[in-house]
N, C-alpha and C positions, 0 to 999 in steps of 0.2 A: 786823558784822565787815567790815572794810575789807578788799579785796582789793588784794592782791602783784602788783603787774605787770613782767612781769620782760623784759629785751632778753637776748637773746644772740650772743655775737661767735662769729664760729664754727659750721661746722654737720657736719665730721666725725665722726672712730670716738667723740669724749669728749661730745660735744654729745648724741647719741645718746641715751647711756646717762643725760646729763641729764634730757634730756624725758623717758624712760624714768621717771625716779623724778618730774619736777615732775607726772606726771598721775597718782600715787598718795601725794600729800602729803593729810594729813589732817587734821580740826580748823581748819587754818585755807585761805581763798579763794583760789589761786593761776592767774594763767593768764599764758603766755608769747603776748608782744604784740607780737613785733619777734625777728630773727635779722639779723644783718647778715655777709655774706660776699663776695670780690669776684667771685666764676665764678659762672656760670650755672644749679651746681647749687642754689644757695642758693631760687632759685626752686621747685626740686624737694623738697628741705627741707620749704619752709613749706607748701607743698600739701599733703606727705603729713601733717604735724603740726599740720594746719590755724591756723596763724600765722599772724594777719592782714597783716601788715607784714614785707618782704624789703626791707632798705634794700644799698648797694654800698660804703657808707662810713661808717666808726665813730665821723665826729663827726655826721652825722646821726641815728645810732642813740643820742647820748649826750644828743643835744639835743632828743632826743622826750620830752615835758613827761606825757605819761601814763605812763612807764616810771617804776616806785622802785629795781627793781637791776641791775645788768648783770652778767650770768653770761663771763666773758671763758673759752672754750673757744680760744683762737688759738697761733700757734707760741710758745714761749717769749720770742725774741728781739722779742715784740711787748707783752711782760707789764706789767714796771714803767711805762710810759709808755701804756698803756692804762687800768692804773690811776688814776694821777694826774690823768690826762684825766676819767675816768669819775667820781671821786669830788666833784673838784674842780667837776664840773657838778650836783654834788647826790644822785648815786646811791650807792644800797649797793653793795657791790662782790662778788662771787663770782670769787675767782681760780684755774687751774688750777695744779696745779706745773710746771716749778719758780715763785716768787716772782721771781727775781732769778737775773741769770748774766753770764758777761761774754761777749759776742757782736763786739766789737771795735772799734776807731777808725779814724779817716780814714788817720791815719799808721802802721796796723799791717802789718808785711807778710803777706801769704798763704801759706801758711792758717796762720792763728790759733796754733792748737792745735800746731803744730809751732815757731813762732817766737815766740810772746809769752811772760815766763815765767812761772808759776804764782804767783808772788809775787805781779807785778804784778798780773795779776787777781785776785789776794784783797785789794789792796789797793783797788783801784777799783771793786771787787762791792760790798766794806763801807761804802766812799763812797757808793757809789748808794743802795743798801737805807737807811742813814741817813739819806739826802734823800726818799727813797719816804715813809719811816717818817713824818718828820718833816711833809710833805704831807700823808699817809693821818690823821694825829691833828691837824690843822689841820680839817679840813671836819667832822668831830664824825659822819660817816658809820660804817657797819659795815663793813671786812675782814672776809671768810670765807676760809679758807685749803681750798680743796676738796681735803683728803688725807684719801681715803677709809679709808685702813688705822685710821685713829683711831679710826671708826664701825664697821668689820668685825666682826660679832659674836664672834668668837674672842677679838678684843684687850676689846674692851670686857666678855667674861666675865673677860679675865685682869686687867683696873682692879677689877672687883668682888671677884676674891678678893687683890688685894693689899690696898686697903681694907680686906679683913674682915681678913687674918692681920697687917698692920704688917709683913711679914716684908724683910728688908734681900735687893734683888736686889744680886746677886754678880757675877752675867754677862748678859749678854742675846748672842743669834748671829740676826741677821735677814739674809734674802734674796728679795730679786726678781732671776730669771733666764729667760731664754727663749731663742729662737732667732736673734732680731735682725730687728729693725725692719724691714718692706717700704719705709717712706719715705724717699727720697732725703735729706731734710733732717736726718735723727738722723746720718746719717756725716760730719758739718760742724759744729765748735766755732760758728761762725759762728750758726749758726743753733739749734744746743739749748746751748749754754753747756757744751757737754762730754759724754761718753759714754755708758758703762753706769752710770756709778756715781752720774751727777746724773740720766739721766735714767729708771731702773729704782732704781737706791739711793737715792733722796728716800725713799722710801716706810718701807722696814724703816727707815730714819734719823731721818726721823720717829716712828715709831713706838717708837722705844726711848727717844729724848730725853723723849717722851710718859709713857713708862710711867715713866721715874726722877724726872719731877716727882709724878706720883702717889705715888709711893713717899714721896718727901720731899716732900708734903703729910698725907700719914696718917703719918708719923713726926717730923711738927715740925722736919725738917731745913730745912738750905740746902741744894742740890747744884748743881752747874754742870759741864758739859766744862771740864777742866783741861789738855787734853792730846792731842794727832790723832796718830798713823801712819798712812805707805799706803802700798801699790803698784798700781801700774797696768799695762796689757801689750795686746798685740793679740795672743795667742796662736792665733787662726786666720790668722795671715799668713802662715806656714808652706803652709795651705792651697791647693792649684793649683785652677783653677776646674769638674774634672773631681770634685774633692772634696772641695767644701763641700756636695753633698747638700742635708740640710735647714738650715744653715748660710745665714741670707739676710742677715747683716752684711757689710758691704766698706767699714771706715771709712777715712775721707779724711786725719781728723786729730785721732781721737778714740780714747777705748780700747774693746777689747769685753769687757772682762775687769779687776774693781776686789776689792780689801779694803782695808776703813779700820777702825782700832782706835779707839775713845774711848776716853782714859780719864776718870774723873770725879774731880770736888774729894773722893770721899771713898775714893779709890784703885779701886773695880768698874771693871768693864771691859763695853764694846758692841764685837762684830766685826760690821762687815755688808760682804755680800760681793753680787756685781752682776753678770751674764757674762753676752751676747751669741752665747753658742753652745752652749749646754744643751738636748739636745732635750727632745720629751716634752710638750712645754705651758709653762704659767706656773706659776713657782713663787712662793706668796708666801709665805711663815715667818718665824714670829719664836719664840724659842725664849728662855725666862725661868729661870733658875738662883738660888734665894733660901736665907737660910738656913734656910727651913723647908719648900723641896723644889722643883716643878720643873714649868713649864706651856712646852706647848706646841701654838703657836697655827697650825693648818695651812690657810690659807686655801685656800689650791690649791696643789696638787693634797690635794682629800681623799676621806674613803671612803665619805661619802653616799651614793653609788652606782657602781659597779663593773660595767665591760660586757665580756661577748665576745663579737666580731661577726667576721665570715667574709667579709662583702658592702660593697664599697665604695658600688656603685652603690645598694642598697637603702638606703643612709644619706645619701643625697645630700642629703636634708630639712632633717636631724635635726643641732641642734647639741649637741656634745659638753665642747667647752669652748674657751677662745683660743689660740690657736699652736698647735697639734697638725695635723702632716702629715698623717694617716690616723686615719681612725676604726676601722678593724679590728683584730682581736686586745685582749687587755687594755687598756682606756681607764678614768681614773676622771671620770667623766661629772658637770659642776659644774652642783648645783640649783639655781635661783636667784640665778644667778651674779651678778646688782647689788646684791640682797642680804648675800649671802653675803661681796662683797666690800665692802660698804659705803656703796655709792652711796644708796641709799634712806634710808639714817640719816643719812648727811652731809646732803640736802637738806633732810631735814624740819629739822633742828636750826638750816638757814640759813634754814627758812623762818619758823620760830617766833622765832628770833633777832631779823630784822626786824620782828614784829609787838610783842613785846614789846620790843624794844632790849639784850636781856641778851646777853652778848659769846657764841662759840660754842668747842665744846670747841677746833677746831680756828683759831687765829687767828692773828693776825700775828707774836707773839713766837715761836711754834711755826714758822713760815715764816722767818722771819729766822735762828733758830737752826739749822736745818736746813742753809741755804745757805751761812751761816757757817762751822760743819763741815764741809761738804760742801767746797769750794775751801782752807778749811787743809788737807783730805785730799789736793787736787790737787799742794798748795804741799809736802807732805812729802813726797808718792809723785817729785817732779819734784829734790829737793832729798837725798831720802834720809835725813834725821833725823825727830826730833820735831819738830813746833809746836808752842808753850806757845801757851795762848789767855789 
């Protein structure tokens, strides 16, 4: 068995929870042989992940001839053209979400997200993503599209009982919400391509376009998004800074607060919705409405296990789950939480993908689609009608 050797761009909160799952991949040889990152801690990184190679620049890390994928963990605004770089030198490609976003031009005035209009960036997202596209199936490499919610064992029980029943979904309601981002760069269209809703709503948006192609693979359909609505809002701006509390959003030029409607070619409907100021933890759900009844998929918060604690200090240790201000009184405490959220299943399925060559649940048409939707939700919530797609 040939061994996987894999670079990685990036060595933050996502890279983490990478290595996390590449040293319990199984059946097949994996080992991470390169990290590239430009600060100092990257150094720090590799030591503790015993990575033999910290490079400071990602055309040296692309141009390392022992490397078959490059796992790209970096900010968004660095994605499609790391891609294109990476493949086009012969590697498999691992990318995080989002895929694509519109981060801006030499002639756009500042900031972004307040002066550019949403049209145009769906017009010149769609350009790009076609050029990416059109790259990425030139070098005859793998796209992995790293959207764990597809591999989350919740979703992939609710693929298995759609498969068994045929049953036609009606609705789907998905969300990712939390308390808003600690890093300075999520409050700048510039640099994540947009808010709450590209960059916590990829995920349930992903995951519903996902589940209505299952749908219309076990019932012999066609289906496609026909149709976007949205609204968008900063509803903590009201906020004075005595009372945002747990509250740790302050965007620039971005929303903290999104819903986007699909509708689809066969009239169903997908609401997902995306907030920046929800305390409590992370929510992830997706919630399936069919006509033979009704799944719901509760990644986090769920009821695995249930705590009440009195003692801050005594928990100091002990983690509880992501974005939670305090761990005393009523917590629901997430087992397994790369698991649980699907980090373990997405790698192994990139890593068997490469050894065999067969494409991976999660791939590029799923990535394109996603961002697609995702910016006509911008272009309607900015404009106030529908988008026909």
């Amino acid at each position: 068995m040939a061994k996987i050797r894999i670079g990685l761009a990036g060595c933050g909160f996502v890279s983490e929870l990478h290595m996390y799952a590449y040293k319990r991949v199984y059946g097949q040889d994996v080992e991470v042989r390169a990290v590239v990152a430009r600060g100092d801690h990257v150094l720090e990184f590799a030591r503790r992940h015993q990575i033999p190679t910290a490079y400071r620049s990602f055309r040296d890390l692309i141009a390392d001839r022992e490397l078959d994928v490059i796992d790209i963990c970096t900010p968004p605004n660095l994605h499609a053209a790391m891609i294109v770089e990476a493949m086009q030198a012969g590697k498999h490609v691992i990318c995080e979400k989002p895929f694509a976003g519109y981060f801006g031009r030499d002639d756009d005035k500042a900031p972004i997200g307040k002066h550019v209009s949403k049209a145009l960036m769906y017009a010149r997202v769609l350009e790009e993503m076609e050029s990416t596209r059109a790259a990425i199936e030139k070098t005859g490499r793998l796209f992995m599209y790293a959207e764990d919610w597809i591999y989350a064992p919740a979703v992939t029980k609710t693929v298995e009982i759609l498969r068994a029943t045929k049953d036609k979904i009606l609705f789907m309601k998905g969300e990712e919400s939390h308390s808003g981002s600690h890093a300075a760069h999520a409050a700048q269209w510039a640099m994540t391509g947009g808010g709450s809703l590209i960059r916590m709503g990829c995920h349930p948006l992903s995951a519903v376009l996902y589940l209505k192609q299952v749908e219309a693979k076990a019932r012999h359909e066609t289906i496609s998004v026909a149709s976007v609505t949205c609204d968008v809002g900063n509803v903590a701006a009201c906020l004075g800074p005595d009372e945002r509390g747990v509250i740790k959003s302050n965007p620039v030029d971005v929303e903290d607060w999104g819903t986007l409607t699909a509708t689809f070619s066969d009239g169903t409907k997908a609401t997902i919705f995306s907030g920046d100021m929800i305390a409590g933890g992370v929510r992830n759900l997706i919630e399936t409405y069919t006509s033979g009844g009704a799944l719901f998929a509760n990644i986090t918060p769920n009821t695995h296990m249930m705590s009440y604690q009195t003692s801050e200090e005594k928990l100091a240790s002990v983690y509880i789950t992501e974005k939670v201000d305090r761990k005393t009184g009523w917590q629901y405490v997430c087992l397994e939480e790369e698991w649980t959220r699907g980090y373990l299943q997405e790698i192994q399925d990139f890593m068997e993908c490469v050894a065999t060559g067969r494409e991976p649940l999660a791939n590029l048409a799923l990535a394109f689609e996603t961002i697609k939707v995702n910016y006509a939700g911008y272009w309607a919530a900015e404009e106030g009608h529908r988008v026909n797609l």
